[in-house]
C-alpha positions as CSV (number, residue, x, y, z in Angstrom):
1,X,27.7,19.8,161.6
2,X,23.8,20.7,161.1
3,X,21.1,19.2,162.9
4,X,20.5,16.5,160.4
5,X,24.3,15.4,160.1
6,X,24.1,15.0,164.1
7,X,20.3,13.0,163.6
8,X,21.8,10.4,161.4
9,X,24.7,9.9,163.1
10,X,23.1,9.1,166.5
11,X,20.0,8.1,165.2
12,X,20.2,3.7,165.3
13,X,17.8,3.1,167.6
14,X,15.3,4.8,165.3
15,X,13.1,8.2,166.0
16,X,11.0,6.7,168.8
17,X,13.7,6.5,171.0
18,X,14.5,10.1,172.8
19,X,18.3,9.1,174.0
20,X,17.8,12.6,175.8
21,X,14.8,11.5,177.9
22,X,15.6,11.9,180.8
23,X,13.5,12.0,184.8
24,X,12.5,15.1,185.3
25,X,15.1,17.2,187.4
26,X,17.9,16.1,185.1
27,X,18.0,18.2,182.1
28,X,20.6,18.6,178.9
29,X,22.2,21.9,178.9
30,X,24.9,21.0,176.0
31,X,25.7,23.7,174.4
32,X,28.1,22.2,171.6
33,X,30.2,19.6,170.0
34,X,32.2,17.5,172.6
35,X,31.0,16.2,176.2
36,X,27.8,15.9,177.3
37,X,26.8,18.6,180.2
38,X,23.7,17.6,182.3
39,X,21.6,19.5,185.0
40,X,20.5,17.3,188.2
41,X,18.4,19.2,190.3
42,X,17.4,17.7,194.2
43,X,15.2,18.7,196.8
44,X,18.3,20.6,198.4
45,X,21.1,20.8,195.6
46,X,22.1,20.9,192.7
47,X,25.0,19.6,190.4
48,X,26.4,19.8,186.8
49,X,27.7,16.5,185.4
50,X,30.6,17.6,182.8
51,X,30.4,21.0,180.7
52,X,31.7,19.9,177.7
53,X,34.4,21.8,175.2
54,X,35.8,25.2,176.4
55,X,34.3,27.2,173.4
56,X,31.0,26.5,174.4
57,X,31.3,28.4,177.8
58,X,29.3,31.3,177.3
59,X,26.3,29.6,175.9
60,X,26.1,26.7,178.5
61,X,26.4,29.6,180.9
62,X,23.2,30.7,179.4
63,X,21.7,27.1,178.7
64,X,22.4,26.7,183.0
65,X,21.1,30.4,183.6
66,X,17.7,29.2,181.9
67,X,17.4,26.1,183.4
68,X,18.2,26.7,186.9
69,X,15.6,29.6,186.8
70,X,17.5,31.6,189.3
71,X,18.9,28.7,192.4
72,X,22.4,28.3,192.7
73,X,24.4,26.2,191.5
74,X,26.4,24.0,193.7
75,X,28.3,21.3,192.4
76,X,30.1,20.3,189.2
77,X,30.8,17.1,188.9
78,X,34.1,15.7,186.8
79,X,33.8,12.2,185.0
80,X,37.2,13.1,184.2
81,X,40.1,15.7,183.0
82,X,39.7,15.3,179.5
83,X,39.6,18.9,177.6
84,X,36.1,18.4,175.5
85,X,34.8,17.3,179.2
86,X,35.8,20.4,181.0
87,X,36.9,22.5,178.7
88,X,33.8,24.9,180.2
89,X,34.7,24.9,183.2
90,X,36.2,28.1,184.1
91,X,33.2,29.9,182.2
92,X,30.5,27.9,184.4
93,X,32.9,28.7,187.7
94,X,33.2,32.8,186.7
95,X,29.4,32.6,186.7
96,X,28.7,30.8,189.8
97,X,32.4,31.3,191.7
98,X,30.3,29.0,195.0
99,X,30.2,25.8,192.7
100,X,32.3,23.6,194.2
101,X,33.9,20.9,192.0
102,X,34.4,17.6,192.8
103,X,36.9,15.3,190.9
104,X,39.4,12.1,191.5
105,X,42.2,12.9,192.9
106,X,44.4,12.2,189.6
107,X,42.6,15.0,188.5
108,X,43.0,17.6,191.3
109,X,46.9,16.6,190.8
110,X,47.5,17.3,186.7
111,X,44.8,20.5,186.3
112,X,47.0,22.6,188.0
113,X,50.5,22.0,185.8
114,X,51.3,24.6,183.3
115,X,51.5,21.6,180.6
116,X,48.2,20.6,181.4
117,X,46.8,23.7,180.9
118,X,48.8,24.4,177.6
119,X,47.2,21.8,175.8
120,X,43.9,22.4,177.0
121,X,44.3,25.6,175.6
122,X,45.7,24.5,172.1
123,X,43.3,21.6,171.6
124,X,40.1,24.3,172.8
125,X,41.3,26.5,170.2
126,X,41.3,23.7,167.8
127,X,38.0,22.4,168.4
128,X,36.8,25.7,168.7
129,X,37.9,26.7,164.7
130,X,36.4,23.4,164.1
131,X,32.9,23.7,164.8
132,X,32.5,27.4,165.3
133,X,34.8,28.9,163.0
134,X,34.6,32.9,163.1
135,X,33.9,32.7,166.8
136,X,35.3,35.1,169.1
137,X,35.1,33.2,172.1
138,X,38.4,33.3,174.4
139,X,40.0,30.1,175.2
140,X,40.5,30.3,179.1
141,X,42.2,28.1,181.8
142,X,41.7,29.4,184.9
143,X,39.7,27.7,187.1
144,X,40.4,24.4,186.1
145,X,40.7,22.5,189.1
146,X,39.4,20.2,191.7
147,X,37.9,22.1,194.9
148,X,37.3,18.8,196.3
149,X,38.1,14.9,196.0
150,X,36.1,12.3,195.5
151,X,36.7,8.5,195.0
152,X,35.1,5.5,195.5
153,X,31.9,4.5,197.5
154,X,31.4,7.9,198.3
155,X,27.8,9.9,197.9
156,X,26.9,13.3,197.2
157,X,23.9,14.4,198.5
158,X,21.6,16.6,196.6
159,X,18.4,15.8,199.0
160,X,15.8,13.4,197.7
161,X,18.5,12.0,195.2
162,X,22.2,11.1,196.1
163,X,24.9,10.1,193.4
164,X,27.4,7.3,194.1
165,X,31.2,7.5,193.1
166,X,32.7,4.5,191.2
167,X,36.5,4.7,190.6
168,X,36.8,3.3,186.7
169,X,40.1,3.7,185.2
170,X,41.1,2.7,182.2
171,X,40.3,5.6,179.7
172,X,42.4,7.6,182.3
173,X,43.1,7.2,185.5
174,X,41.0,9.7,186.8
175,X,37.7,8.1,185.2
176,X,34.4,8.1,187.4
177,X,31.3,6.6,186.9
178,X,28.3,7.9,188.7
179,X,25.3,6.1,190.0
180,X,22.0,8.4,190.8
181,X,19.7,6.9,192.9
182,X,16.4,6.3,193.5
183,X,16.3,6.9,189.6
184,X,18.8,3.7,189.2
185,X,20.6,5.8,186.5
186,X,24.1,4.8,185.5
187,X,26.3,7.7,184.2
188,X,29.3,5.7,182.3
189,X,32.9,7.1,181.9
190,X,34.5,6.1,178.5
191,X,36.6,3.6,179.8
192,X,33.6,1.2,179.2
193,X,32.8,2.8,176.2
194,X,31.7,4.7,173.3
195,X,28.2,3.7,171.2
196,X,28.9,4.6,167.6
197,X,26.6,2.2,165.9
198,X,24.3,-0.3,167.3
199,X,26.4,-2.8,166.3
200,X,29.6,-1.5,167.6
201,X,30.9,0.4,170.8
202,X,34.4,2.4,170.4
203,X,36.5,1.5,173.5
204,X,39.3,4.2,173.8
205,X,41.7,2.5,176.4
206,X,44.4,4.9,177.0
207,X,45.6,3.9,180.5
208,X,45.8,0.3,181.0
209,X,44.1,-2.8,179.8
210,X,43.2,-4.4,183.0
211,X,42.1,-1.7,184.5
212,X,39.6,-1.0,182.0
213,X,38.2,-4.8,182.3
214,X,38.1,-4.5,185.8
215,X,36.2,-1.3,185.3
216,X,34.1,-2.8,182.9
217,X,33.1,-6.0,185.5
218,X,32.4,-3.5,188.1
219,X,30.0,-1.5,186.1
220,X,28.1,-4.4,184.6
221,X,27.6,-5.8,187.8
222,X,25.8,-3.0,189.3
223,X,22.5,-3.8,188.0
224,X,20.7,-0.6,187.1
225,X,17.7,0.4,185.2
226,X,19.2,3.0,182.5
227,X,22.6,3.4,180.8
228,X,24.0,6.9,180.1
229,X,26.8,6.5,177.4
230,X,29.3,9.2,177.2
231,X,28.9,11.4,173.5
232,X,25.4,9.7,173.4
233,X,23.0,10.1,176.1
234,X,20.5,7.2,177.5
235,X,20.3,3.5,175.6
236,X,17.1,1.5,175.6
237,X,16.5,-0.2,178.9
238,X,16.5,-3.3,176.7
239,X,20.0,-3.2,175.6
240,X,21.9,-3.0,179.0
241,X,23.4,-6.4,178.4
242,X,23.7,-6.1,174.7
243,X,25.8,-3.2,175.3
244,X,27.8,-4.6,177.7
245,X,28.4,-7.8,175.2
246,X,29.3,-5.4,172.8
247,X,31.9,-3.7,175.0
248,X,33.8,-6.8,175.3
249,X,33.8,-8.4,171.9
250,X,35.0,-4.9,170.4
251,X,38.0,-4.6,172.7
252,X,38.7,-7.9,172.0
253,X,38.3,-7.7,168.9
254,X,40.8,-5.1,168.9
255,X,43.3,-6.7,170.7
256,X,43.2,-9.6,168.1
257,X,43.6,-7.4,165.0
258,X,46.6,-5.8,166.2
259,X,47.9,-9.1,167.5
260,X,47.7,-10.3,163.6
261,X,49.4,-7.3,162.7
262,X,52.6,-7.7,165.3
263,X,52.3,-11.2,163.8
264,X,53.3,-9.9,160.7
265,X,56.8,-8.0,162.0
266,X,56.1,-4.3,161.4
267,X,56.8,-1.6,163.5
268,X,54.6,0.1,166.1
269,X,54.4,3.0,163.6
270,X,53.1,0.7,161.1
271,X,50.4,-0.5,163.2
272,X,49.5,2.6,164.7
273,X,48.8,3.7,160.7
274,X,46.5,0.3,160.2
275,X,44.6,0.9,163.0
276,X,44.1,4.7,162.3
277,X,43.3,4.1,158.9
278,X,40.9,1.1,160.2
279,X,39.1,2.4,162.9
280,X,38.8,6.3,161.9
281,X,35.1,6.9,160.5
282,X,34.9,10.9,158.9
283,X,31.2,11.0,160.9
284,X,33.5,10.7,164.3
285,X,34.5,14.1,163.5
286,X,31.0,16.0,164.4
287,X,31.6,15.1,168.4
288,X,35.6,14.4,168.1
289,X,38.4,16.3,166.1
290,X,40.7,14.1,163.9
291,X,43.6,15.4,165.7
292,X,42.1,14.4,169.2
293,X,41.4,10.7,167.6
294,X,45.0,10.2,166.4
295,X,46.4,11.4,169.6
296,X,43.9,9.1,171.3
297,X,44.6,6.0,168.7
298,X,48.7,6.1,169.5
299,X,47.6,5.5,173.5
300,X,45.1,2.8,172.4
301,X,47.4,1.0,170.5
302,X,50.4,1.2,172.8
303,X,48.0,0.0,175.6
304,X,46.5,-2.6,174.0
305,X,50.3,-4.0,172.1
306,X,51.5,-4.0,175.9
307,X,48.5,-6.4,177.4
308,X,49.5,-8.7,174.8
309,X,53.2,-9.2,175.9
């Protein structure tokens, strides 16, 4: 997808707003389709929030080499173990081997399995096809683990800023949400959602209903003054609590469509194809592959059938 594909997709709030605009010290070094991968520099440290799909590993390396205009790199922070989150990685750890990364502990315990790593490598390939077909760039797997494990309440210091650890399953059950202070900046894992519209917020609940509303309370009541979404980048300071209205009437939402359609006596095949057919937009495809949003869908809908029993 070009410039302009990604601009109209992502562009609701109109031009003005700069969804990117971030404090100085914190800095987009994306270098690709998938996960967002953000620089936050401190007095005394610094840390890489996500690095986004594995084919983009050599040119975040560069994106980082730039912006950290020659200090180390010392953290890289997980939101969670999700392949177009980390799929980068093992590039960003070859480059600077002292990183340490930091992730739940549900993560430090799949990354290692041989399974896990598999379908890392299958679904980096995929993406990789997908949005830079030709490219030479080696899927790799190595590296894909947790040096250290964080959970809630706890703080990482990076000097004159500090980033709070919230545990917020529900999208998996290694989900974190990250608070930096003093710049009152929430980082959100996608188990409170996905903004797609400004009318409508994706919530891709693959591990549990009730953990992603109690997720969902917990975030909302940490009052804070700006919202980083997942795939999007900062909302308007004025639509904290429209978002968070929007969270809840979508998954409801969702739960009452497929409650009309267990109503009607199909099988969970037959819903899982009405909800795919209902909910999959082609524009999804410039930040997710359609292959990624049908495995995703089957876990949604499963989820979701089972909170209704």
């Amino acid at each position: 997808m070009g410039e302009k594909a990604e601009r109209n997709f992502f562009d609701f709030f109109g031009e003005e707003h700069d969804r990117f605009g971030f404090p100085q010290g914190i800095q987009r070094v994306t270098a690709g389709h998938g996960g967002e991968a953000i620089l936050i520099l401190g007095s005394e440290k610094t840390l890489l929030l996500d690095c986004g799909m594995a084919y983009c590993g050599p040119a975040l390396v560069e994106n980082l080499q730039a912006a950290l205009n020659g200090k180390p790199l010392d953290y890289i922070l997980l939101s969670h173990s999700h392949y177009d989150h980390i799929g980068a990685l093992p590039y960003v750890k070859n480059a600077w081997p002292e990183a340490i990364t930091l992730g739940a502990e549900h993560a430090a315990e799949i990354l290692p399995r041989p399974g896990a790593r598999k379908l890392m490598k299958e679904l980096g390939e995929n993406a990789r096809d997908i949005y830079a077909p030709g490219s030479d760039v080696e899927i790799i797997t190595e590296h894909l683990k947790v040096d250290r494990v964080i959970g809630e309440d706890d703080c990482i210091f990076l000097g004159d800023r500090r980033i709070f650890v919230m545990e917020t399953k529900g999208h998996t059950d290694c989900s974190l949400t990250f608070v930096l202070e003093p710049d009152s900046i929430m980082f959100t894992s996608e188990s409170t959602g996905i903004l797609e519209g400004k009318d409508y917020v994706n919530t891709p609940i693959l591990k549990g209903y009730e953990n992603a509303m109690a997720s969902f309370e917990k975030c909302r009541r940490r009052k804070v003054k700006r919202i980083v979404l997942p795939h999007f980048g900062l909302i308007p300071e004025d639509f904290n609590e429209q978002y968070w209205r929007l969270y809840a009437k979508e998954l409801d939402g969702k739960r009452q469509y497929l409650a009309k359609l267990k109503q009607q006596g199909i099988s969970e095949d037959e819903i899982f194809d009405c909800y795919a057919k209902k909910y999959w937009d082609p524009a999804k495809a410039q930040e997710q592959p359609y292959e990624a949003f049908m495995i995703n869908s089957r876990h949604i809908v499963k989820v979701l059938l089972e909170s209704l029993k």
